[in-house]
Structures are given as C-alpha cells and as structure tokens.
C-alpha positions, 0 to 999 in steps of 0.5 A: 456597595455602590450608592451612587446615585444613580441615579447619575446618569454619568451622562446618559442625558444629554450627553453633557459635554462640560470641560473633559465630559467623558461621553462614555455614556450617554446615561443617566445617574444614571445611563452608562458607559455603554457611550463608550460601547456604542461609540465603538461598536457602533459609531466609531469612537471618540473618547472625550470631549475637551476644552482649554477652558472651563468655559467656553466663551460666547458671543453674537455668531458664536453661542452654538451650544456643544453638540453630539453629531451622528455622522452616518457613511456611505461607501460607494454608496452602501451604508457603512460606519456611523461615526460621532463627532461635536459641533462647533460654537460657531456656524449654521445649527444642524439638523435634527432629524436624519431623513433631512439631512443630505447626502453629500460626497465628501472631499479631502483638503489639499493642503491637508490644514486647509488654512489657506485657499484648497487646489482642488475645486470644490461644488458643495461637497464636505471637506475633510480637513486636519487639526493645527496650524491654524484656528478653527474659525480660519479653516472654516472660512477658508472652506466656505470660500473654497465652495464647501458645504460642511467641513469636518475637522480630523482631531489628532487625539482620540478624544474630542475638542470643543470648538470655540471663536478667538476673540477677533475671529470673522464669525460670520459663517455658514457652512457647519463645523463639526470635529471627528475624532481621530480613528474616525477621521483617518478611517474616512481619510483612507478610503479617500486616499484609495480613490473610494467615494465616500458620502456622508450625511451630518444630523444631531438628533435631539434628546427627549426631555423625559425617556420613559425608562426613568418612570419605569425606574422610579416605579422599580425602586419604590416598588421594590422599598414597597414590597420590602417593608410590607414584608419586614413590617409582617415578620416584625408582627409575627415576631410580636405576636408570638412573644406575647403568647410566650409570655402570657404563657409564662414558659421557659421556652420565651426565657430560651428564646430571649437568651439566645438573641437569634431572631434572624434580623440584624440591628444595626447601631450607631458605631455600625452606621458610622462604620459602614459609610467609611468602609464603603468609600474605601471599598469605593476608592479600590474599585477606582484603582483597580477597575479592570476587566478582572476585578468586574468579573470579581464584581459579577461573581461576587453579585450573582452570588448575593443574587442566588441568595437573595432570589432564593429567599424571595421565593421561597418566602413567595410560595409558602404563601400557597398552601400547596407549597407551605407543607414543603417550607415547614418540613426540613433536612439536615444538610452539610455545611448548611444545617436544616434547610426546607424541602422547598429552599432545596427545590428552588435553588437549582433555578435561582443557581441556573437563573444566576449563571445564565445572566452571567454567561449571557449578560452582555446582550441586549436584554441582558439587564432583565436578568440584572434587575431580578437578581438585584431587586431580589437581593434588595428586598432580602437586605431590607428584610434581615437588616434593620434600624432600630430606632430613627437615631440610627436611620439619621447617622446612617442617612446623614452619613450617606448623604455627605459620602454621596455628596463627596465622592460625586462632587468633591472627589473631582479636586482630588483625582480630577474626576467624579470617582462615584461615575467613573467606578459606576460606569466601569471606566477601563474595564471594558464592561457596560459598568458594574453590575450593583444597579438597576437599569433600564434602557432608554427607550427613546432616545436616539443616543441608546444608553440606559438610565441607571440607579445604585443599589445604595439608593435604594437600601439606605433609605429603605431602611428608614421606610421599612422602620417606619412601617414596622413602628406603625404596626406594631402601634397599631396605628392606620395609614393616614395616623401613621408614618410610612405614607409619608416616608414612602411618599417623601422616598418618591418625592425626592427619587423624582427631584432628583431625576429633575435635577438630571435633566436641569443640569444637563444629565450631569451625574448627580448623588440622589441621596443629596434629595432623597435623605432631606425629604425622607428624614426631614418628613418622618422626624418633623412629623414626628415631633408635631406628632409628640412621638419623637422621642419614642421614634429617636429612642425605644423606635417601637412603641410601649406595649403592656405585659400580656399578664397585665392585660389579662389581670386588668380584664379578670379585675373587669369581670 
C-alpha cells in the first residue's frame, strides 16, 4: 500500500527544479512521471536539472528564478520536435506565451565553446553552443557581441545544469541563455552539420496557480470516504438491529452466532496497526529496489486483481438496492473453490473481469486513468467496508503511525538513499511506466506542461478508517449530525486534503506527505471534541456506545404498563 501523498505532486507543480529536482513529472503529489514521458515522446528528453550547490546564488542581474523552456523546431520550415531546456539566472526573462515568441534560424558556434569572438557573422540568429571551457556567463557575453539573439547551450549530460553567475562575472546581459540537454542538442547539431536549416522559437509557458484536476480530485477522495462510511455505518446498524431481535428473542441461534465470530468485517488492534506501518515501509523499500518494468506489470496484475474484487462488490451491494435485482443477491449457488456465491455476484463478474483486463491491455493511452480511478475508488470503498477500528485507540496508533512514515519516507529517507523514496516509488522511476497504479489521478486540465495531479490510496483509507468509525459511533447512539461526530471528522479529512494541496503550490509542487495535514485535523478534531463532549473515554475504549439489553427494555415497559 502506497500512502504517499499524494497527493505529492513529485513535481507536477511547477516543475520544481531544486538541487538534483527529477523533472520527471511535472506532477503533483501528486502529477507523475509522466515528465519523463512527455520529455521523451514528446519534447525530447532531458533527465534532471542539477547544481553544484544547494543553493544557487542571487544578486542584481542574476536572480532569474529556474525556468522550464519549451523549444519548439522547425525543419526547413516544418514543425518538427519540441524540446525542453532550463534557463538561466542571468539574462532577459523569456516569454510566456508561444504566439510571442519568434521564430529565428538558429546557427552553430565556430569555435564550438564560443568562449571567444565566433568566425561566422552573426544577424540575430541563435546560436548553439557547446558546454566547457569557459563559464556560462562568458559564452553568453560572448555571443551577444557576435550578434546573436539567444544562445542555447548543449549539456554534455543528458540531465539539465542550472546556470548560475560566478561572483565577479559581467551580468549586464541581454540576450536569453537557455540549456538543452545533450540528446536534444546533438540532434539540432546534426542537422546543422548537414546544411538543413534549422529555427526554433524559445517560450516558457506559465503554470496555473490552481488546475482544475486537484478540485475534481479533493471531490474523488472525499467522495469516495463519503460513500464508504455511509455504507459501513448502514451494515453496522443492521448488524445491530438484528442482535437485538436475537437476543429479545432469546435463541440459540445469537448464541451460534456470537460463537463463530464470523461477521465479515475485520477489527484491526493495536499490535495490527503498528504492524501494518512496518510491513508497509519494507514493502516501500522493495519496491524502490527493485522497480522495473516487470515488477509493475506485477504492481498492475496484483491491482486489477484486488480491482475485479472490489468493483464486483460494490456493484453487486449497488444493485440489490433494486428490488428487480434483490431476488437475484438473496438466491445462491454452490460453487468450487468459492462456496455459496449469488446469482447476481456470478452475472456481474464477467463485466468487472473484462472491465479489468481492458484497462490492463489498454492503460497506456490517454484516457486510460478513467479505467484506473473506477478500479481503485471501487476497491477503496470495499477496503473501508470490511476493514475497521474498533475504537479511536486503534484509529490514533494507526494514523500516528502513518503519519510519521509519511513523513519519513517523503522527507527524511532523502539523507539516506539521496532521494525521497516515497516520489520515486510513486512515480515509477526506472520502469518505464507512468508510475504505479495504487493512485488516483486526473490529468492536469490546464497546464501548458500536461502531467497528472495524483493522490495515494493510503491517503484515503487511513484516514477513512477513522471517518467511517466516527459515522458508525454516531448511528449506533443514535446521535444527528450536528450532535454527532463524523461531520466534523469528515469536514476535518477535507480541510486538510485541501491544506495540503496549499502547501504543494507554497512550496513549488515539492512532493509533500498529505497525512502530514490530514491526520492533525482528523485526530486533533474528532478527540478534542470528544473530550469537550465527555465522550472520550467511550470513543478511546468500547468505541460504540453502551446499549441495554433488549430484555431490560421490554421488562422496563411491562413494569410501565
């Protein structure tokens, strides 16, 4: 289980481009390496952007912040590749928007550095240039004396440099500096080498504050709690209800009953809780090692599996709420290997099987993510409902300790393996897949970079847990929403999905945990109300409230009477 916040745009933001940023997203906790995709599909690639310091120094005529450029080509004047490079600190900003940008032939350096005056004359065309031999600020001077427009600089790695001013460098400059890396750059080269004219066209869209994908996905993950506590509070009720007419009824079929202790749902305790946080980080650290193009077809077969599962159930529980379907759920057959199974489970599985394998064939296009939402919501909601906390003991172990793995393996795992394990096991780094499919996703509708905004199943169903308690609790003591808790716990999941998409956007789409928000305002609301309340020590305890013995009532009313 991957609970990596999601809503963690590994980058999907702005595509942050700290020391050794991996650009392979621009995603969110959210917006995936689908970065590294696009760059190669699409734009030519260019692996990450580096510096030799942790911070790049700023002063007057060099404080450009780091930029992604788009570098659109034409080949003898057809549209050909587009290509990503960075800018630099120093130079004119580019523009922003690409029907401003101009067209202009670009032109190779002789000598190749361009750390001296070029032999070829030069009328505003852009000049392409190779990395060494001199520093960045010297190239550029250099090339705006020669009469050059723009300069772009060829990496001699694949991955990007950030660009930055020595400290007694002439930064009085005005043409733009912009580095391509070195596929890209020796691709534009060639063609130059063989006499083909080549343009290009410099631009650096801006990324919208706000996509409208992270609303749409604060709606799908709240939602989806919604709908699964709604459903675990009813079966709890029924549950209820039907002990009481067992025991006023005083027959050995309860006693059966309370013998087996076969309710279909699952109590997790303490121990469990604990347990569950220090499987999941070694499952974490295994999928780090050995993340390859294999072990995410494993990921995937291993999804559409708990997928067939969960979408099956949903709905099969969806259409016995029709009285044309009900007869079919309450009539069953014997079947191998299975046992009794319902006429209705057995017609619908066909479509949740075909429904499966169709995402799997086809789950790389571009409306595949549809397909991965249905499966993944759907076994969401089935988790929450057989899974449960029994008391809000367990609901704060469980959180506390997803909170602190969260935590670890986004920020602190970075000292250990030099990189966040939590985004590069999210984005599927060295698989060659758009990442793993345990999230739900939505394409980012307006950015002019594409990537997804993503959030972590673990996001959901930890915290979602301690929701459907809460709504469970309240029916069962009979309480109304504004008397009871799961308003606020509910409202305090939304809260702090949304901080978290806030803080995304502060810190520059930087990955972040979201249970680093979500579990303070989840726990800290449901057990401060709970002590103003005087209901604390129930909630941490029996977690439901104390019910009389149905034969107490009746005598207490035969008394009456």
């Amino acid at each position: 289980m991957l609970m990596a916040s999601s809503v963690r745009r590994y980058l999907q933001s702005h595509p942050p481009l700290y020391q050794k940023v991996v650009l392979k997203c621009p995603g969110r906790a959210s917006n995936g390496n689908l970065w590294d995709k696009f760059l190669s599909a699409k734009l030519g690639s260019a692996g990450d952007i580096v510096h030799q310091d942790n911070v790049a120094p700023k002063r007057p005529g060099c404080a450009n912040n780091f930029v992604l450029v788009k570098v659109p080509t034409w080949i003898e004047g057809v549209e050909d590749n587009e290509y990503v490079g960075v800018g630099a600190r120093f130079g004119p900003t580019l523009e922003s928007k690409e029907k401003h940008a101009n067209h202009t032939r670009l032109a190779l350096a002789d000598p190749p550095d361009c750390c001296r005056k070029p032999r070829n004359k030069l009328t505003g065309e852009v000049i392409l240039v190779h990395r060494g031999n001199c520093s960045f600020t010297v190239k550029t001077n250099v090339a705006e004396e020669a009469g050059a427009s723009a300069i772009l600089i060829i990496n001699n790695q694949t991955e990007l440099f950030k660009m930055v001013c020595e400290s007694d460098a002439d930064v009085n400059i005005k043409i733009p500096a912009v580095m391509l890396p070195q596929d890209a750059g020796s691709r534009l080269e060639k063609y130059i080498s063989n006499n083909t004219m080549v343009s290009v066209a410099l631009y650096s869209p801006k990324r919208p504050a706000i996509d409208i994908a992270e609303v749409f996905l604060w709606l799908m993950a709240v939602g989806t709690i919604l709908c699964a506590s709604y459903w675990s509070a009813w079966t709890a009720r029924e549950v209820a209800i039907e002990q009481d007419k067992l025991l006023k009824d005083a027959s050995e079929e309860f006693l059966q009953v309370g013998a087996s202790g076969s309710s279909g749902f699952v109590d997790i305790n303490t121990t469990s809780a604990v347990l569950f946080v220090v499987i999941a980080s070694c499952f974490l650290v295994m999928l780090y090692k050995l993340m390859s193009f294999w072990f995410v077809e494993v990921l995937v077969v291993l999804f559409c599996i708990g997928g067939v599962e969960g979408l099956q159930t949903c709905l099969v529980a969806f259409l016995a709420c029709f009285r044309w379907f009900r007869r079919f759920a309450e009539s069953f057959i014997k079947v191998p290997f299975f046992g009794a199974v319902s006429h209705l489970t057995l017609a619908v599985c066909p479509f949740c099987i075909a429904f499966t394998v169709l995402w799997a064939v086809y789950r790389r296009i571009s409306f595949a993510w549809i397909g991965q939402d249905i499966l993944g919501i759907a076994l969401i909601i089935t988790v929450l409902q057989i899974v449960r906390v029994p008391n809000l003991k367990v609901g704060t172990v469980l959180l506390g300790c997803a909170f602190l793995y969260d935590i670890f393996w986004v920020f602190v795992s970075k000292w250990w393996f030099h990189e966040s394990v939590m985004i590069v096991v999210a984005r599927g780094d060295k698989s060659g897949e758009d990442g793993i499919p345990m999230l739900l996703k939505i394409p980012r509708m307006f950015d002019p970079w594409g990537g997804y905004s993503v959030i972590g199943f673990g996001d959901i169903i930890l915290p979602g847990l301690v929701v459907a308690f809460s709504l469970r609790y309240d029916w069962l003591a009979k309480k109304n929403l504004r008397a009871g808790y799961f308003v606020w716990a509910m409202t305090a999941y939304g809260v702090g999905l949304l901080v978290t998409y806030v803080a995304l956007n502060l810190m520059d789409g930087h990955g972040q945990p979201a249970l680093l928000y979500i579990v303070p305002f989840t726990l800290g609301t449901f057990i401060t109300l709970g002590k103003k309340r005087g209901d604390l020590e129930t909630l941490w305890t029996r977690g439901e409230p104390e019910r009389p013995c149905p034969h107490m009532q009746l005598q207490s009313l035969q008394q009456k009477e």
